[in-house]
C-alpha positions, 0 to 999 in steps of 0.5 A, spaced: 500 500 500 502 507 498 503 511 503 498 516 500 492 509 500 495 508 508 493 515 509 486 514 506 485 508 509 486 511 517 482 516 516 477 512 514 477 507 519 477 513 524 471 515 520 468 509 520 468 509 527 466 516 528 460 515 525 458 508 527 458 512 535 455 518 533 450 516 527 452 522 523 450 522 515 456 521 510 455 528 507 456 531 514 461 527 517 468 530 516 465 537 519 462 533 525 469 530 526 472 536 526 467 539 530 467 535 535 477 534 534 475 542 537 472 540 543 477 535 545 482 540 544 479 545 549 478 540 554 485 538 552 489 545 553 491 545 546 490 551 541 484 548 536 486 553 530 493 552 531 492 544 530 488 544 524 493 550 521 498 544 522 494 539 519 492 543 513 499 544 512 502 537 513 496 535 508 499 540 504 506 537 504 504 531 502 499 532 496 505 537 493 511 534 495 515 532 489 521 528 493 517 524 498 523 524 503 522 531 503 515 532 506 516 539 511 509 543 511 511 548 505 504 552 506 503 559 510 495 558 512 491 563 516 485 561 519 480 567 518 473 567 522 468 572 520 462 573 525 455 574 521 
């Protein structure tokens, strides 16, 4: 299996899980997951935006990386949220 099918297949699996414990819908699931990936980090002191923003990046770096030995997060992201 490629490191790229490893990848998809743990989150599957997590998801899987997820949505058989929390009976949520396909097209909703990966926002839910996400949600619920907040309050685990609140509860757990951890900066939540900070975390996403470094998952964005290592996601980034595997989908744009041209040498897969060099898989460093390349990618600035900023997390804006605006109020309505």
């Amino acid at each position: 299996m490629t490191d790229k099918a490893n990848h998809i297949s743990w989150g599957a699996e997590a998801v899987l899980v997820f949505q058989r414990r929390r009976r949520t819908g396909d097209e909703h699931v990966i926002a839910d997951l996400i949600c619920d990936l907040g309050d685990l980090a609140d509860e757990r002191g951890l900066d939540f935006l900070k975390e996403v923003a470094r998952g964005f990046g290592h996601w980034h770096a595997e989908h744009n990386a041209r040498d897969r030995g060099n898989l460093r997060p390349d990618a600035l992201v900023k997390i804006k949220i605006k109020q309505r």
